[in-house]
N, C-alpha and C positions, 0 to 999 in steps of 0.2 A: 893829238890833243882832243878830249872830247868835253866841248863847254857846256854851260850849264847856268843859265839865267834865271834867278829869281826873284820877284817885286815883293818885298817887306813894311808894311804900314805900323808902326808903332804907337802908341799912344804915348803921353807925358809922362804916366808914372810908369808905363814899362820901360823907357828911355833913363829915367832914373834908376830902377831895377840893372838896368845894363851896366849903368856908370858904378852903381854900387858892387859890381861882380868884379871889377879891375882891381887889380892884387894893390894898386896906389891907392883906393878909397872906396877898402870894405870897409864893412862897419866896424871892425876889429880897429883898423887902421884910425876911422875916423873917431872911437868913441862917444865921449857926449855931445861932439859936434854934430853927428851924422844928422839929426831933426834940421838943423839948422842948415846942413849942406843941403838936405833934400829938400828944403824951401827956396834957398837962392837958385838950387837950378831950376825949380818949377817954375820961379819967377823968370829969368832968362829965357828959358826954351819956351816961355807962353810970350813973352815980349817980340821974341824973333820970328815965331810964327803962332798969331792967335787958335788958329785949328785945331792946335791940339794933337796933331795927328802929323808925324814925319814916315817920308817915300823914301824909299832906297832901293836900289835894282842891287842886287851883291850875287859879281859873275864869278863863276869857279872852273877852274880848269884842271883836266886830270890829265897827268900823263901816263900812260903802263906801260912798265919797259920790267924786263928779265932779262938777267945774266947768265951766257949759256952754262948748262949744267957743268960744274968742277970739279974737282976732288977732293978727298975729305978735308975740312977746315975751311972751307967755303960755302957762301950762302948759295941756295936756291931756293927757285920760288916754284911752290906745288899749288895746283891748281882741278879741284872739285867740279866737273860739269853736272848740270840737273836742275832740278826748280830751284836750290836754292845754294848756289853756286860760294865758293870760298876763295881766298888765298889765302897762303899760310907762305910766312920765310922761314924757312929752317937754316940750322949751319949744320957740315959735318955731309957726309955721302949722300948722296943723293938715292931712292928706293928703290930697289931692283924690281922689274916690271913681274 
């Protein structure tokens, strides 16, 4: 596994921005509510914390695993070394060197 820690500060309206990207309460979704949703949460998240400003650390963990090369109708996984390295999943044979 190779982790991967990052500290995030948000402000109030990019916090809203976030809430407004959830497939539950885009602006589609909310219509001519949406003014009125972006006011109740501005009031909430300034109530909860006056600053203005929320912390997050959001840790990510990767795993890389390949399946040994197979034969045709199976996936594998090709791999590009150099400055700007790739993978790619294919199905089907794998490349003759």
């Amino acid at each position: 596994m190779v982790p991967f820690d990052q500290a995030v500060v948000r402000s109030v309206e990019e916090l809203i921005a976030l809430q407004l990207s959830n497939s539950s309460s885009t602006p589609a979704q909310l219509g001519p509510r949406r003014a009125a949703f972006a006011e109740d949460l501005r009031r909430a998240l300034l109530a909860y914390d006056s600053s203005s400003r929320d912390e997050e650390t959001i840790s990510t963990e990767a795993l890389i695993a390949a399946r040994p090369l197979g034969h045709a109708g199976q996936a594998w996984l090709g791999y590009r070394p150099g400055p700007h390295p790739y993978a790619v999943v294919r199905r089907g044979p794998p490349p003759q060197p």
